[in-house]
N, C-alpha and C positions, 0 to 999 in steps of 0.2 A: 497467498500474497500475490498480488501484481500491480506491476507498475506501470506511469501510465505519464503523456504530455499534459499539459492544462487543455487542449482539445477534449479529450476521452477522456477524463473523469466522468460523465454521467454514464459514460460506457461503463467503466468499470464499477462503478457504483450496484449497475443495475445483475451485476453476475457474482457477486460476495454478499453472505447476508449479516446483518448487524454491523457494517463496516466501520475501521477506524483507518483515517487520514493521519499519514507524515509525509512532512511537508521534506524532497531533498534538500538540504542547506548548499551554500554557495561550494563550503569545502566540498564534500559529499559529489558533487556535478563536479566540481576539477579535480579530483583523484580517481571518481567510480567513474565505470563504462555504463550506465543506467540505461538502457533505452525503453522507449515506450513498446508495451506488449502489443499494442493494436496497430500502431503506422510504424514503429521502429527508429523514429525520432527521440531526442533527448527527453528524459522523463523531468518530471516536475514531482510527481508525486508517488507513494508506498501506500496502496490500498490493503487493509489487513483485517481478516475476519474475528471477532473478537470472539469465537470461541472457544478458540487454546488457551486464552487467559483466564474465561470464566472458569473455566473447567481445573485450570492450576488454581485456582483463590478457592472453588468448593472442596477440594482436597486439601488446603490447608487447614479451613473452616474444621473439617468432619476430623 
């Protein structure tokens, strides 16, 4: 995972493969301390590689 401002998304887009986007909600930005991995500013967004999930659904499949 990393996380990242509305700047760096394509950053981050481009170093995770198959990605999946969450978006942080309003709560999420005034409780968490989120910052962006790449300038260290407040994050906007949760990049997440979608292969721990495939990999949990082919084991439940088999």
């Amino acid at each position: 995972m990393i996380i990242v401002c509305t700047k760096h998304v394509k950053e981050g887009l481009k170093v995770i493969h198959l990605p999946h986007i969450h978006l942080i909600s309003n709560q999420e930005k005034r409780f968490g301390n989120d910052k962006c991995q790449i300038c260290n500013q407040k994050a906007d967004y949760k990049l997440f590689n979608y292969f721990p999930q495939m990999e949990q659904r082919l084991k439940t499949v088999i």
